[in-house]
Structure formats: structure tokens, C-alpha cells
N, C-alpha and C positions, 0 to 999 in steps of 0.2 A: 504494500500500500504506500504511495507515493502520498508525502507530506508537504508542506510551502514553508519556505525558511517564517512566513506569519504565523503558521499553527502551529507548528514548534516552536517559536516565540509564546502565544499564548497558553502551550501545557505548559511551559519551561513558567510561567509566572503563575500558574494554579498549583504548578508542584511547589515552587516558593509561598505561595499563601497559607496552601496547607498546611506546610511545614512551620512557616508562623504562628499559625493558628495552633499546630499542636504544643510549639515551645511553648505558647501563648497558656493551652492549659494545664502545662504541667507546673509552670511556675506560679498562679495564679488563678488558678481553676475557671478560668471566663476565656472568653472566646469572644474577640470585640466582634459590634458589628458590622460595624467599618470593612472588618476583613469576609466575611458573611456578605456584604453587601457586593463587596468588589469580587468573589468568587461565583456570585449567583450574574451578575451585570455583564460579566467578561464573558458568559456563556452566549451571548447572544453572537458577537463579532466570531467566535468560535463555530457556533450553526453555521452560519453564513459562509466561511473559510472556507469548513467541509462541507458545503454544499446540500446540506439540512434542507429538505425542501420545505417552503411555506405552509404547503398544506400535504398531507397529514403530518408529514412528522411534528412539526415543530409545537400542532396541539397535543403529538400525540406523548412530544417527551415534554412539555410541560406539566399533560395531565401526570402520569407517571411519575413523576418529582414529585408532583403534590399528592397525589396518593401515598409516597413513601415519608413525606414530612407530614402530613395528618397523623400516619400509624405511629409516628416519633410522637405526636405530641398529643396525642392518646397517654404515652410511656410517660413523657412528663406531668400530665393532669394525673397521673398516679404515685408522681413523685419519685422515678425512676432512674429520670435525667433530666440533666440541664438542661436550659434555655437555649443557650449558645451552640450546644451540641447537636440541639434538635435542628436550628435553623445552620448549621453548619452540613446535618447531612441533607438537607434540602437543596443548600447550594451546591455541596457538590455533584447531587447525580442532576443536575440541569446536563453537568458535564459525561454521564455515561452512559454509552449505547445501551437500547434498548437490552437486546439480547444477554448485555452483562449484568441488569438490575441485582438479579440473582445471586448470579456468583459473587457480585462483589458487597452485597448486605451480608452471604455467609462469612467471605474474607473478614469483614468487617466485625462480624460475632464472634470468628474465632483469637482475633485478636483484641477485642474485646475481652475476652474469656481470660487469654494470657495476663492480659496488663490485671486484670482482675486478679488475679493469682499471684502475679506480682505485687501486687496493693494490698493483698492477705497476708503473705508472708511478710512482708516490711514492717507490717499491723505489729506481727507478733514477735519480731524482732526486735522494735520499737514504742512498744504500746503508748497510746495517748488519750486521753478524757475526749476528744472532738471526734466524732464519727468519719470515718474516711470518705474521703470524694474519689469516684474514678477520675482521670484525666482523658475520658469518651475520645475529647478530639483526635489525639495520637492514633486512637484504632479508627476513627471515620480515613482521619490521611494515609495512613497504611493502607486502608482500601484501595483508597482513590486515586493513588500512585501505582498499586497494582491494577488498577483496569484499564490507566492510562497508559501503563507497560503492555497489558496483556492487548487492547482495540489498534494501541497503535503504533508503539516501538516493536514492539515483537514480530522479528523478520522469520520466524518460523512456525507460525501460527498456520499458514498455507500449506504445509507438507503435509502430504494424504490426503488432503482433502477435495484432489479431483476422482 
């Protein structure tokens, strides 16, 4: 799959935001939204780049992001995660093909799961009176950097599959 030095410009600054974002919650457990803002906005110039058509796609991966940010903030009206988090994974599947919604919420639960395990043992290594926060955003960018490897770095995703 053939890319434009523009769209690798714009993952090259989704992958930096992310990664902002996750610095962002592990040092301070929030996720501005400033950076939420500018990860969900940059998806549009991105559509357009790769050639997103107007209609259907571009209702169809709006609808999809907000069907995946409702079911987040369902999680959150149960007090399960953050704010930042929720609108963090909204913004970034503006940015992921359809076909990878999928695979890249499991990426995301399994690394979810780790840093959780991570955050346990540290617990009890360190115990403290304040209840522990996960740092969510770290596992939403581990996704999102994997789907952005797996849709469109990855020059071997095509073998076998004619």
C-alpha cells in the first residue's frame, strides 16, 4: 500500500499525540483535551489523504467511533474510566479502518489487562491509602500505534492473501 510523504506526516503526529497523551496519563492521570481534540480534528485531513470517500465511508466511520465512544462512556457512567480516556478512545478510532475496530479494542484490553497487573503488583509492592488509577491512555496508544503498524506500515500484511 502506497502512502504520500502527507499521510505519513499525519500518522507520524497521531503517533506523537498518542504518545503525549499516554506520558500525559501516567504522570498525571488526565489526558488534556486539547490533545483529544487535535487527534479526533487531524482525522479528517487524514480521510481525505487516503481517499475516504464522502459517502459511505466517512458516515460510516464516524458512526463506528461513536458507537465505540458511547460503549466507553457507558464504562465511565459506571465509574470504570476516565473522562479523558473515554474521549481519547473516540478520537483515536476516527483514525482506524473499519475492519480493524476489532482487533484493535482486543489489543487494547489486552494491554489494558497488562498495565492493570502492573498497577497490582506496584499496589503491593508499595501500598498506599489513595485507590489506584489505571493510566487507560498508555493501552488506548499501544492500540492505536498497532493498527497504524498493522493498516499501514506493515509491508507484509499482503502475502497469501491472493
Amino acid at each position: 500500500m502506497e502512502t504520500s510523504p502527507f499521510v505519513l506526516g499525519l500518522m507520524a503526529l497521531l503517533a506523537a499525540l498518542m504518545i503525549a497523551a499516554a506520558i500525559s496519563d501516567v504522570r498525571t492521570r488526565t489526558i488534556s483535551n486539547r490533545l483529544n481534540a487535535a487527534i479526533a480534528l487531524l482525522a479528517i485531513p487524514f480521510w481525505i489523504a487516503t481517499g475516504l470517500a464522502a459517502w459511505p465511508d466517512i458516515p460510516l466511520q464516524l458512526g463506528a467511533a461513536l458507537a465505540v465512544f458511547l460503549v466507553f462512556v457507558g464504562l465511565f457512567a459506571l465509574g470504570a474510566m476516565g473522562g479523558g480516556d473515554v474521549k481519547m478512545i473516540g478520537a483515536v478510532m476516527l483514525w482506524i479502518p473499519l475492519p480493524l475496530f476489532m482487533p484493535t479494542l482486543t489489543v487494547m484490553a489486552v494491554a489494558g489487562g497488562i498495565l492493570s497487573a502492573i498497577m497490582l503488583i506496584h499496589m503491593k509492592i508499595r501500598p498506599r491509602e489513595t485507590p489506584v488509577e489505571v493510566p487507560y491512555g498508555v493501552a488506548i496508544a499501544a492500540a492505536g500505534l498497532w493498527a497504524l503498524h498493522q493498516h499501514y506500515l506493515n509491508q507484509f500484511q499482503f502475502i497469501g492473501s491472493t
